[in-house]
N, C-alpha and C positions, 0 to 999 in steps of 0.2 A: 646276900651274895655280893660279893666283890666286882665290880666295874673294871673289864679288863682296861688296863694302862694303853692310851691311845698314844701316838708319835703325828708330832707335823714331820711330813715327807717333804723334801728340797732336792732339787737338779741344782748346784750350786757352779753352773759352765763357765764361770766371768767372774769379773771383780768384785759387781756389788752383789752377786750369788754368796762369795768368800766372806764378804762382811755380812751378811744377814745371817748367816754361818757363826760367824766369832759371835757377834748378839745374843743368838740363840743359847752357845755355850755359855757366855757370860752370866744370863737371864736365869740360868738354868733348865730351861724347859726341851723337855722329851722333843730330840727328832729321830729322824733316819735319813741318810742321802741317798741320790740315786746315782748309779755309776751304769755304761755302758761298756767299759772296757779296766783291764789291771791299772794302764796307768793315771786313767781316773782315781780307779779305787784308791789307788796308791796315795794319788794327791790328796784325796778327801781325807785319808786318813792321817795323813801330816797335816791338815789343817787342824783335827781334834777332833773328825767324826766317831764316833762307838760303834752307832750302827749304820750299816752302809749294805744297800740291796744292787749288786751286781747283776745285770738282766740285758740278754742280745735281744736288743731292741729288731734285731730282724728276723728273729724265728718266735713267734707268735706262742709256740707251746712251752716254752719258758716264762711265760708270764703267768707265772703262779701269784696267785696272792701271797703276802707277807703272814709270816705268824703271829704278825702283830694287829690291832687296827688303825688305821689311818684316819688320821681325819682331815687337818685342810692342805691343802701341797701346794707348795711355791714351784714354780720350774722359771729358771733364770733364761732366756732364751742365746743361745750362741747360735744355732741353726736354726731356721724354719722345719726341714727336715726330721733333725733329732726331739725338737719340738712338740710336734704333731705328732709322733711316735709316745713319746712320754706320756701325752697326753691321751690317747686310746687305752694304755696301760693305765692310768693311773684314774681313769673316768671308774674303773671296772671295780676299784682298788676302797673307792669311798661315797658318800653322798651329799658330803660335804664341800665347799670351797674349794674350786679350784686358781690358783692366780699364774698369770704369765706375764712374765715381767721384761717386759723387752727395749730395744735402744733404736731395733729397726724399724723401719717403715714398713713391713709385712703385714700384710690387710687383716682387723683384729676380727673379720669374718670368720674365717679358717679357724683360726681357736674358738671362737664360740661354738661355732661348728662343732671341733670336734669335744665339745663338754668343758672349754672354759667356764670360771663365771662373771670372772673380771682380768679383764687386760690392762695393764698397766703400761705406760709407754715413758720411757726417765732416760736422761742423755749424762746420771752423772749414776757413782756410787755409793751414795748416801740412801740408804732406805729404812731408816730407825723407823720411819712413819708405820712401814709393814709389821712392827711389833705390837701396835694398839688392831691389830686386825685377827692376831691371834685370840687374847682374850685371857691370858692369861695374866 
């Protein structure tokens, strides 16, 4: 029996979201973005996303699982707010790695809390490092 095809899941909100993005396409390897609104979607998909899961992060019974499986998810942080949001959604979504990748000073309590598994804190846009963590 065939192994369904898993996707790393990415919030790509920011610059070095954009580039872990281009890597990824580069690299080849299976993802999916997350959008919360059109003109998200819109951007993601001019950046060179395929698959892209559009979901109102404020109505709770839209957060269907994907038809795909998920396995580890990057979420680039631009909001604390949108953040911690993605992250309830996206706990629900895998069992695997969750990372959040931030520039702010937002207490990494709160993500672990709510189902990070590593928080990551960086002040520039370079994140090639994040591709030896996928595993591919």
């Amino acid at each position: 029996m065939e192994k369904p095809q898993e996707f790393i899941l990415v919030s790509a909100q920011n610059k070095a979201g954009e580039e872990f993005v281009r890597q990824l396409i580069q690299k080849h390897v299976s993802f999916a973005a997350i959008a919360n609104n059109r003109a998200e979607q819109e951007r993601l998909r001019d950046l060179g996303c395929k698959h892209i899961i559009l979901i109102d992060t404020r109505d709770e019974q839209t957060w269907i699982i994907p038809e795909f499986s998920v396995s580890k998810v990057f979420l680039f942080e631009s909001s604390l707010n949108l953040c911690c949001r993605y992250l309830r959604i996206c706990r629900t979504w895998t069992a695997e790695s969750i990372y959040v990748i931030t520039h702010s000073s937002n207490p990494r309590l709160i993500y672990k809390g709510l189902g990070a598994d590593v928080v990551l804190h960086t002040n520039h846009r370079h994140v090639a490092f994040l591709i030896a963590s996928i595993g591919s």
